[in-house]
C-alpha positions in Angstrom: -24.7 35.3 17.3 -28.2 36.1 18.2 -30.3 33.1 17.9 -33.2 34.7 19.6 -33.8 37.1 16.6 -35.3 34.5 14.6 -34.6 32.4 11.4 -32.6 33.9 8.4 -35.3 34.7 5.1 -35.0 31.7 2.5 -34.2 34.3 0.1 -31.6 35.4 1.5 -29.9 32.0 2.3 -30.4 31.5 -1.2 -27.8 33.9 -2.3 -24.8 32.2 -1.9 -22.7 35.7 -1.3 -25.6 36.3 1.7 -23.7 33.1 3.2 -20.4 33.5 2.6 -20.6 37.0 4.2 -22.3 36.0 7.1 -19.3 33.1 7.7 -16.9 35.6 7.1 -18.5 38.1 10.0 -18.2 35.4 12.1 -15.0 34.4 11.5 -13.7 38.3 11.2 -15.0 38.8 14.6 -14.1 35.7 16.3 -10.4 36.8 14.5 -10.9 40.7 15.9 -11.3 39.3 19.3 -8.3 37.0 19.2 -5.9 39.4 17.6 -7.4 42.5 20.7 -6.3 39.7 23.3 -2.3 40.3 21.8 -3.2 44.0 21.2 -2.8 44.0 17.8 -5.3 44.4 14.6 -5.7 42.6 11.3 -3.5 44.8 9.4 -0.8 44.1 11.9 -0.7 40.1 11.7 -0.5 40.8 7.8 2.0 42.8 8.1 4.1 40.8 10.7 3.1 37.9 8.6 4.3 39.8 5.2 7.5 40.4 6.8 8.3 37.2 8.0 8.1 36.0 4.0 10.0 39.1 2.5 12.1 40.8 4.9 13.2 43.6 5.7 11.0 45.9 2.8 10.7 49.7 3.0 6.9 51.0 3.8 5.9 51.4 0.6 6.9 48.1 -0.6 4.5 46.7 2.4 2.0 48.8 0.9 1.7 47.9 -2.4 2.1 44.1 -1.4 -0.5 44.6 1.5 -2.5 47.4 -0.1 -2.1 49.2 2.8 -3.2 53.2 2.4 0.1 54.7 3.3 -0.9 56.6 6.0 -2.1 53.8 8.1 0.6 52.0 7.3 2.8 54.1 9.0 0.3 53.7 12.3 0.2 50.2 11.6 4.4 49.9 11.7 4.1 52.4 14.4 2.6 50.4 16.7 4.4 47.2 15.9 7.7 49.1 16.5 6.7 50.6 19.6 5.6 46.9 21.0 9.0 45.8 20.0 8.0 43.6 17.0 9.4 45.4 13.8 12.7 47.4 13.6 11.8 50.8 11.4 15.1 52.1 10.8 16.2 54.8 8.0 17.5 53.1 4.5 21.1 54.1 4.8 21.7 53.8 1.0 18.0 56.4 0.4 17.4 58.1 3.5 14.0 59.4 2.5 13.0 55.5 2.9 11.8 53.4 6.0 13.3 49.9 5.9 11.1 47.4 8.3 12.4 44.4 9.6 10.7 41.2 12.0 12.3 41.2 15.5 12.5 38.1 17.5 9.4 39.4 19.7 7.8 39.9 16.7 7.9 36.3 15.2 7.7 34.8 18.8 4.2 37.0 19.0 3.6 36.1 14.6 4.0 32.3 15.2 1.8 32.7 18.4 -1.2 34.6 16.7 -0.7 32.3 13.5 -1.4 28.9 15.9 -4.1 30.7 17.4 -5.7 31.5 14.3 -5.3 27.7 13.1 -7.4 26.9 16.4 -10.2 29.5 15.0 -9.9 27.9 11.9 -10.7 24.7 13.6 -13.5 26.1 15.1 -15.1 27.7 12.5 -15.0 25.0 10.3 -15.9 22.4 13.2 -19.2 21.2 10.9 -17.2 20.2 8.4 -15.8 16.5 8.2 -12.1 16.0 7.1 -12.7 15.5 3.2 -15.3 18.3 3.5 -13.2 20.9 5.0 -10.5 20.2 2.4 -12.7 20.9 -0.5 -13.9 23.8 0.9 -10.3 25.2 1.6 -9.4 24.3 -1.6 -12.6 26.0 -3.2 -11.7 28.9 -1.1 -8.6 29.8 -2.5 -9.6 28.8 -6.2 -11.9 31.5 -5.6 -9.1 33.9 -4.0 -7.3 33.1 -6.5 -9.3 34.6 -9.2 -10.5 37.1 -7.3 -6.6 38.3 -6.4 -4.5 37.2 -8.6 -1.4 38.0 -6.0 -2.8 35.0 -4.0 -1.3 32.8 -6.5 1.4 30.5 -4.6 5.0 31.2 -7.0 5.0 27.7 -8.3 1.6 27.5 -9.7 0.6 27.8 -13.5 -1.3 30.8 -14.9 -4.5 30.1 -16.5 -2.7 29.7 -19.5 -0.9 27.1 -18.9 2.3 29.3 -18.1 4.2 29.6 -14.7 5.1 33.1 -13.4 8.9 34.3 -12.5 10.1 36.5 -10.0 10.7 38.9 -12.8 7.1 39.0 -13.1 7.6 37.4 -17.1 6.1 34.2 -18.1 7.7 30.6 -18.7 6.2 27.6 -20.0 6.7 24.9 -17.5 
């Protein structure tokens, strides 16, 4: 950052949104720069990552999950397959359909950029004591969370008070 340019307005920093954008450039580009050292972008750590938890899932299925506009998506596994890290191969059983799998390279390089990005993390968050940087990790996905409800980890309850299936149906825990 440029600390020559002068001190941030008081207005602004009021406006906690002003804030959390500006700690989310810095950590967006601090994560840009890491992720151009292993060649690769944003969208293709989620994707690697996304495959690792569900795999192997046709393109569109990465997609929807990812929200991915399918035309970059198939750039985005394009890439990856030509590094080596994905397998793209035709579904055998609908042969209009791209399945996608992880390679080994591909979770070798996904584990790599994933401890790397913990070491980020670390960085980022340097200011932060221990208990401090838990609440604010917590507070951060609370307001994930609510702001995408797909962040949701499996086993936790709804607002309601209900837990969500697989199916995508409720049941009361």
């Amino acid at each position: 950052m440029d600390e020559t340019a002068g001190p941030l307005p008081p207005r602004l920093l009021g406006v906690t949104t002003f804030a959390l954008a500006q700690v989310a450039r810095a950590g967006r580009t601090a994560m840009g720069r890491m992720m151009d050292e292993h060649g690769l972008g944003l969208w293709h750590f989620a994707v690697l990552a996304s495959l690792d938890d569900a795999a192997p899932a046709s393109q569109r299925e990465l997609g929807r999950r990812l929200r991915i506009d399918p035309s970059d998506l198939v750039e985005v596994v394009g890439r990856l397959a030509d590094a080596g890290l994905v397998r793209r191969e035709r579904d055998p059983s609908d042969r209009r359909r791209y399945v996608v799998e992880l390679t080994a390279d591909g979770r070798a390089e996904l584990d790599e950029v994933t401890r790397r990005a913990a070491a980020l993390d670390d960085r980022l968050l340097e200011p932060l004591g221990a208990d401090d940087r838990a609440a604010f990790e917590r507070i951060v996905r609370v307001l994930l969370v609510h702001h995408d409800p797909r962040a949701r980890p499996e086993d936790a309850p709804e607002p309601d008070g209900t837990r969500a299936t697989r199916t995508g149906r409720a049941a009361r825990g």
